[in-house]
C-alpha positions as semicolon CSV with decimal commas, in nm:
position;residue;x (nm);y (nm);z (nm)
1;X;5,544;21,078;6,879
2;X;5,745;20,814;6,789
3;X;5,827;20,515;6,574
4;X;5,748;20,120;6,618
5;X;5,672;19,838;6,449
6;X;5,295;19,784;6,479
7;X;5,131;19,410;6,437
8;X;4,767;19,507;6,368
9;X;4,507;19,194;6,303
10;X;4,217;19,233;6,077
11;X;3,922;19,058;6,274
12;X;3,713;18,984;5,959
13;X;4,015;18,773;5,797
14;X;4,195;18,686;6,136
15;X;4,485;18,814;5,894
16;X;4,792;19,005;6,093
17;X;5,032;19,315;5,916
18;X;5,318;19,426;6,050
19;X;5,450;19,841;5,968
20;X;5,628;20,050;6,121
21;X;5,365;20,331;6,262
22;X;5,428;20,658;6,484
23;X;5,306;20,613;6,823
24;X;5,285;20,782;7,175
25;X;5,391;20,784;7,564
26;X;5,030;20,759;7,638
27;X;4,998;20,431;7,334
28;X;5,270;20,255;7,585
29;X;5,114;20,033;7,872
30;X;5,171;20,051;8,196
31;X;5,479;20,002;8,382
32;X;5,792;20,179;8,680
33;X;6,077;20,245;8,393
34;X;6,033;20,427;8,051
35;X;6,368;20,358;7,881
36;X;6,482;20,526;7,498
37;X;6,565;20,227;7,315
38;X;6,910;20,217;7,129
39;X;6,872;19,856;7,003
40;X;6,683;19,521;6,949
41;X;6,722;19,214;6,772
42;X;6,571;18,920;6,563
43;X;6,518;18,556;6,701
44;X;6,305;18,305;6,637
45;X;5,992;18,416;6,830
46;X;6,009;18,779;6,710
47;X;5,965;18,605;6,333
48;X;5,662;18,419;6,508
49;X;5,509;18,734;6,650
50;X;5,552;18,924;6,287
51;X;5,478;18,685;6,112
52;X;5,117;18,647;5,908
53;X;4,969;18,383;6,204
54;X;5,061;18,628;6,464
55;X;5,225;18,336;6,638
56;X;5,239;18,365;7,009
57;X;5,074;18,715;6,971
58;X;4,753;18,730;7,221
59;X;4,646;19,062;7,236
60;X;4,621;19,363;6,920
61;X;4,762;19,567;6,812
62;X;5,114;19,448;6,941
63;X;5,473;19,543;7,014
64;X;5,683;19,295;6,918
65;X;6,093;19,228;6,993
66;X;6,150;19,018;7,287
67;X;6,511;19,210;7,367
68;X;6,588;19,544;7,421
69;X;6,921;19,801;7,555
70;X;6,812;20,117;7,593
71;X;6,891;20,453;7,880
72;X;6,617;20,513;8,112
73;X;6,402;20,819;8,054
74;X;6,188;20,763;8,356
75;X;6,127;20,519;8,666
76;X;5,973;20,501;8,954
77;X;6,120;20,265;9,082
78;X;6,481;20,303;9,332
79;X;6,694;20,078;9,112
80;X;6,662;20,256;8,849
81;X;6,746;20,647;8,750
82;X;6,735;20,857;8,406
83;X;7,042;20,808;8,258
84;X;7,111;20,405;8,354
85;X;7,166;20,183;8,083
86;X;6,948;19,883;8,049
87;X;6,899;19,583;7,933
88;X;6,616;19,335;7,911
89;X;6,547;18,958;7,774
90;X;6,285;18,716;7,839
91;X;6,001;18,766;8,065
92;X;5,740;18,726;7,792
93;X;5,791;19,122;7,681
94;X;5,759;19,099;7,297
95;X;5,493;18,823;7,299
96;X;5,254;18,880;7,595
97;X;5,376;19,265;7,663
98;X;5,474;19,491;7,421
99;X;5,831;19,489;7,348
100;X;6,129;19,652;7,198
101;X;6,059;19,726;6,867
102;X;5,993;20,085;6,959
103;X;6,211;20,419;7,008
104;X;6,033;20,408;7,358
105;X;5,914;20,133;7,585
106;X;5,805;20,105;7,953
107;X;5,885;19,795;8,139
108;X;5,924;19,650;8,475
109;X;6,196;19,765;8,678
110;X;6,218;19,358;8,771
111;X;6,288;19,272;8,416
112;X;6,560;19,493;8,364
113;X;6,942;19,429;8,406
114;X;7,221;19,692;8,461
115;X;7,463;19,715;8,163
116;X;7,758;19,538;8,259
117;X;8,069;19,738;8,293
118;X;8,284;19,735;7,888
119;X;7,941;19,655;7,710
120;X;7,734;19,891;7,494
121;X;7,417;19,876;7,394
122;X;7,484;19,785;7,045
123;X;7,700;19,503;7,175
124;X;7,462;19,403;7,437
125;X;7,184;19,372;7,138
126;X;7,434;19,193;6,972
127;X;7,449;18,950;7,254
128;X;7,061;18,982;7,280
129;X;6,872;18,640;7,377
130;X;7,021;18,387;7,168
131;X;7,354;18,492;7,345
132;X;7,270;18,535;7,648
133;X;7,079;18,165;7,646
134;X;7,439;18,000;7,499
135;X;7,631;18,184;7,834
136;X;7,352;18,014;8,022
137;X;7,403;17,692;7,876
138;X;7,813;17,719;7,891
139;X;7,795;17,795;8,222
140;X;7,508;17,497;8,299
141;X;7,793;17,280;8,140
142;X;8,097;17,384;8,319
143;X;7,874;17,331;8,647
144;X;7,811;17,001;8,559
145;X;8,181;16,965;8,555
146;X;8,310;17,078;8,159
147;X;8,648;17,212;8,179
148;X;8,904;17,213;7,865
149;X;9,100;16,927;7,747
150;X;8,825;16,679;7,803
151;X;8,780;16,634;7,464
152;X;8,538;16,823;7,169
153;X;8,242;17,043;7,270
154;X;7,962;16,954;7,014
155;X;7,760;17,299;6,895
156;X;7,458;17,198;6,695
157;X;7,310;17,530;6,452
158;X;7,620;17,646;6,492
159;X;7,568;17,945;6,267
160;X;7,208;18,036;6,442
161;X;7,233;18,291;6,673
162;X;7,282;18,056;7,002
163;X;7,531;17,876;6,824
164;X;7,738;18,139;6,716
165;X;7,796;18,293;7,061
166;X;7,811;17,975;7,221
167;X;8,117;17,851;6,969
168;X;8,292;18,183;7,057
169;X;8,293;18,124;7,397
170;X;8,374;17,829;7,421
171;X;8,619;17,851;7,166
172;X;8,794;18,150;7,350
173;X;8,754;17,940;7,719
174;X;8,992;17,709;7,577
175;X;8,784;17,447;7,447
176;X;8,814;17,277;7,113
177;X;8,470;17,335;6,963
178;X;8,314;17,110;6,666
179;X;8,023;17,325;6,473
180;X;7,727;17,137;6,318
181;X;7,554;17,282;6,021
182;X;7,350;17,214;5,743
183;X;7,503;17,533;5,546
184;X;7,850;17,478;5,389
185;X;7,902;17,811;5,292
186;X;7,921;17,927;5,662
187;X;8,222;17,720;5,768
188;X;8,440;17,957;5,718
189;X;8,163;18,206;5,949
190;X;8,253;17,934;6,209
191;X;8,617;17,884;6,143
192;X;8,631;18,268;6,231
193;X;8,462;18,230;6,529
194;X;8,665;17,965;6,679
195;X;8,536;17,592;6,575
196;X;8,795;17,359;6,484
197;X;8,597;17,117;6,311
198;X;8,278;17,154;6,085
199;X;8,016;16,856;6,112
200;X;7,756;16,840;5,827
201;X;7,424;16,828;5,946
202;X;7,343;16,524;5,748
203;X;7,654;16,318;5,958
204;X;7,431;16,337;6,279
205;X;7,067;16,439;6,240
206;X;6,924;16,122;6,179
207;X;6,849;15,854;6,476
208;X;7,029;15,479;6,430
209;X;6,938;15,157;6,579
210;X;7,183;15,136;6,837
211;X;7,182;15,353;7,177
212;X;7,518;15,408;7,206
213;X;7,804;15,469;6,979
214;X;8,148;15,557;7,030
215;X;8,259;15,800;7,325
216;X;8,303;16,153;7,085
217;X;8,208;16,484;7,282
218;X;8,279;16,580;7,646
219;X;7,991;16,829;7,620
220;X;7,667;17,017;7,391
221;X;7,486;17,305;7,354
222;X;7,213;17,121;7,140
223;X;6,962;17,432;6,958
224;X;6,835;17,162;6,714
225;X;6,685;16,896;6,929
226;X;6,435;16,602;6,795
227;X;6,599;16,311;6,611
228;X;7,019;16,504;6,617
229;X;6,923;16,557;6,994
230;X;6,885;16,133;7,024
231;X;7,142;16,106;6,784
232;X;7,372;16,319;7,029
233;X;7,301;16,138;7,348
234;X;7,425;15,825;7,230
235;X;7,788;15,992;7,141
236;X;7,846;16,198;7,475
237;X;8,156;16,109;7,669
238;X;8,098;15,940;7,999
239;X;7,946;16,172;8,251
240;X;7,915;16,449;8,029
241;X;7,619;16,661;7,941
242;X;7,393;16,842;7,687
243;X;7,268;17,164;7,755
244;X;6,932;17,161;7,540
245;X;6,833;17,536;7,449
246;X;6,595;17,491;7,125
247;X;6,381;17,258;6,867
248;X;6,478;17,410;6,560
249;X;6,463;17,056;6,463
250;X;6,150;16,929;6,624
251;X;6,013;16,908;6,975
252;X;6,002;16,528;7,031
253;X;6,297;16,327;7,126
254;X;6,310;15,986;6,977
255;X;6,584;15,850;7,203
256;X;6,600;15,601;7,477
257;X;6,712;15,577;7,869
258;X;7,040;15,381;7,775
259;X;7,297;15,695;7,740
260;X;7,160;15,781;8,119
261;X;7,164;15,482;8,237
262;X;7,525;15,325;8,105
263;X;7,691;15,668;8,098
264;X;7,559;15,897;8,317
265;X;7,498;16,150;8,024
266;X;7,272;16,438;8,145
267;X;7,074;16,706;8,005
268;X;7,051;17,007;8,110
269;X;6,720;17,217;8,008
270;X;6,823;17,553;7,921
271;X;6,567;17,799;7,944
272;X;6,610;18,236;7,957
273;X;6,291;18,358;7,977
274;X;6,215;18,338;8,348
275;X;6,577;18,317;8,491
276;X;6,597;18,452;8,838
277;X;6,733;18,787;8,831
278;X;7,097;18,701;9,036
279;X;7,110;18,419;8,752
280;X;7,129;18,667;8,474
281;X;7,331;18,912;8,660
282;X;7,643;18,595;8,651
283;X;7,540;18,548;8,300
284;X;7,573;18,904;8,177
285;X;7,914;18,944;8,381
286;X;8,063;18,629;8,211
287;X;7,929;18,751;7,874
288;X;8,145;19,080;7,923
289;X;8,408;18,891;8,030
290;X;8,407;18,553;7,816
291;X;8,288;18,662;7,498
292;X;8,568;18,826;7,270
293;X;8,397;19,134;7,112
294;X;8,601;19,136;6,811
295;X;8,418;18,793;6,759
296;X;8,049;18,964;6,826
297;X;8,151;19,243;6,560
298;X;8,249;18,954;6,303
299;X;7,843;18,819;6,406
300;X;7,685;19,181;6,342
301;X;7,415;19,221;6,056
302;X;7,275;19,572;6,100
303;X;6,885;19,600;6,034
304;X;6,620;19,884;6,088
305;X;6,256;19,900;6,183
306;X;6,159;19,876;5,857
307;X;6,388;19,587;5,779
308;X;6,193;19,374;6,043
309;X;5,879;19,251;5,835
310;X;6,116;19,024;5,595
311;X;6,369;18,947;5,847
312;X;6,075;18,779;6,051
313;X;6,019;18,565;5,781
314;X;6,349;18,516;5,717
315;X;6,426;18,368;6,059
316;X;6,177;18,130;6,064
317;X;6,336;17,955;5,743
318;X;6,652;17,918;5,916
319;X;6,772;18,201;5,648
320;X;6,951;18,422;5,916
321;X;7,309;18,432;6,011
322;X;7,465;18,497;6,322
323;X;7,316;18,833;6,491
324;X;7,121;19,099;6,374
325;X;7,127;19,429;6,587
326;X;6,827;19,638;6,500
327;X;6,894;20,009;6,510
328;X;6,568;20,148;6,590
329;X;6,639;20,501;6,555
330;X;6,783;20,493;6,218
C-alpha cells in the first residue's frame, strides 16, 4: 500500500473531498510503465481538479497532478526499463487519467520523456508544466525570429509559474526582460530572476480606444490574456510576436485586426498538453541547457501530499508564487 491524494465525490450532494488515502498496485489503472514517483507539482488545473467543483474531474474517485518525475518500477514497453528516470506533462493525466499525486502511478510509455542529462527529478518538478510551456513559448518566439538586442521581451504574470521560468530564460539568453505584475511585493522575486524592469499590472491590463500605440516590445509570453492580451498587441514592435500560453485574465480577446494588419504582429498559440513527443524532447534539452538552476532553486516552495488540499485553492486565487515541488514521499 501506498499513499495519494484521493478526490472522492459524494453523489447525494454532487460535493467533492480531497485526502490523502493509502492505496494499491491493483487501485492503479491500466497502463505499459509503473514508475515510483519522486515529485509533482501545483498549477492551475491541479487547483481545478481539487478543488470543491471537481473542475475538469470526469470520473471518481480521482488521481489528480497533471506532472510527474519519477524511476520506473515496471514497463512493458522497450523504451523503457526499471531504473530510467521519467518524466511526464500534459496528455490529460491528472484530469481525465489519474495522475501524479501518488507514491506510484502507471502511465503510457508514449507520455513519458527521458530525464535529460544534469536534471533531477526535483528540478525537473520544479520545471514541471508551467516551465516547460514558457521553453515552448521562448522557443515559438525565437522561431518566429526573437533574438537579443531587439528591444524588451514583455512577460505578463510574471511571478506565476510560466512567468517565472520564462523571465529566467530569457533573462539568461541575453534578453532584457520587462515583468508584469499585479503584486509589488514580488519585484524583487523578479529582479532575482533576471527582469530589468517591473510593469504594474494596472499600466497595461485595460483595453484603450486606439489600435496601436507606440512600438515598445520585440516579443511576449502573454499567461494573462483577455483585455492586457489586446492591450499588448497594439504595443508589439513591428514583426514581432506573442506567444499566448494562458487566460488567467479571461478567455475573450477584445482587440482588433489592425496590429496584424499594419505590423505584422503574430501570435503564437502555445499549448503543452498534446505536443508531439520530438517537440518536447527539444524543449526538455533547452530547459537543461537554458534555464540557470540556481534561478529554479531561488523559484522552489516545497509542499507535501497533505499540503495539496489548500494549495489547490490557493492557486486558483492567483495566491501562489513561483514553483511548488511536491515531495510525495515525505
Amino acid at each position: 500500500m501506498f499513499n495519494a491524494l484521493v478526490v472522492e465525490k459524494d453523489e447525494e450532494s454532487g460535493k467533492t473531498s480531497a485526502a490523502v488515502k493509502q492505496i494499491g498496485l491493483d487501485d492503479l489503472p491500466e497502463a505499459e510503465v509503473t514508475v515510483a514517483v519522486d515529485y509533482s507539482t501545483v498549477n492551475y488545473k491541479d487547483g481545478l481538479c481539487i478543488g470543491p467543483g471537481g473542475g475538469l474531474v470526469r470520473k471518481y474517485p480521482h488521481v489528480p497532478g497533471i506532472d510527474f518525475a519519477g524511476t520506473v518500477e515496471e514497463s512493458s514497453d522497450d523504451r523503457y526499463k526499471p531504473g530510467d528516470k521519467v518524466v511526464l506533462t500534459g496528455w490529460r493525466v491528472g484530469e481525465a487519467h489519474w495522475g501524479g499525486y501518488s507514491q506510484k502511478v502507471r502511465a503510457k510509455a508514449d507520455w513519458l520523456v527521458p530525464l535529460p542529462e544534469g536534471l533531477s527529478t526535483r528540478q525537473a518538478m520544479a520545471v514541471g508544466t508551467a516551465g516547460f510551456t514558457a521553453m515552448l513559448a521562448v522557443m515559438a518566439l525565437e522561431d518566429h525570429g526573437l533574438v537579443p538586442g531587439h528591444g524588451p521581451v514583455l512577460v505578463t504574470g510574471a511571478a506565476g509559474g510560466v512567468g517565472s521560468v520564462a523571465t529566467a530564460i530569457l533573462a539568461n539568453l541575453g534578453h532584457e526582460v520587462a515583468g508584469v505584475t499585479g503584486r509589488p511585493e514580488t519585484a524583487d522575486y523578479l529582479k532575482s530572476l533576471g527582469a530589468t524592469q517591473i510593469v504594474a499590472r494596472e499600466e497595461i491590463n485595460e483595453t484603450v480606444k486606439r489600435p496601436l500605440e507606440a512600438e515598445t516590445w520585440a516579443g511576449c509570453v502573454d499567461a494573462v490574456g483577455g483585455d492586457m492580451l489586446a492591450r499588448v498587441l497594439g504595443q508589439m514592435k513591428y514583426g514581432a510576436s506573442v506567444a499566448a500560453v494562458g487566460l488567467a485574465g479571461g478567455a475573450g480577446l477584445p482587440a482588433t485586426v489592425i496590429p496584424f494588419l499594419l505590423r505584422g504582429v503574430n501570435l503564437l498559440g502555445i499549448d503543452s498538453v498534446m505536443q508531439p513527443y520530438e517537440n518536447r524532447l527539444r524543449a526538455w534539452e533547452r530547459i537543461a541547457k537554458d534555464l540557470p538552476m540556481d534561478k529554479l532553486e531561488a523559484m522552489i516552495v516545497p509542499a507535501t501530499l497533505g499540503d495539496l488540499p489548500g494549495l489547490g485553492r490557493d492557486i486558483l486565487k492567483g495566491q501562489v508564487k513561483g514553483r511548488v515541488v511536491v515531495d510525495v514521499n515525505a
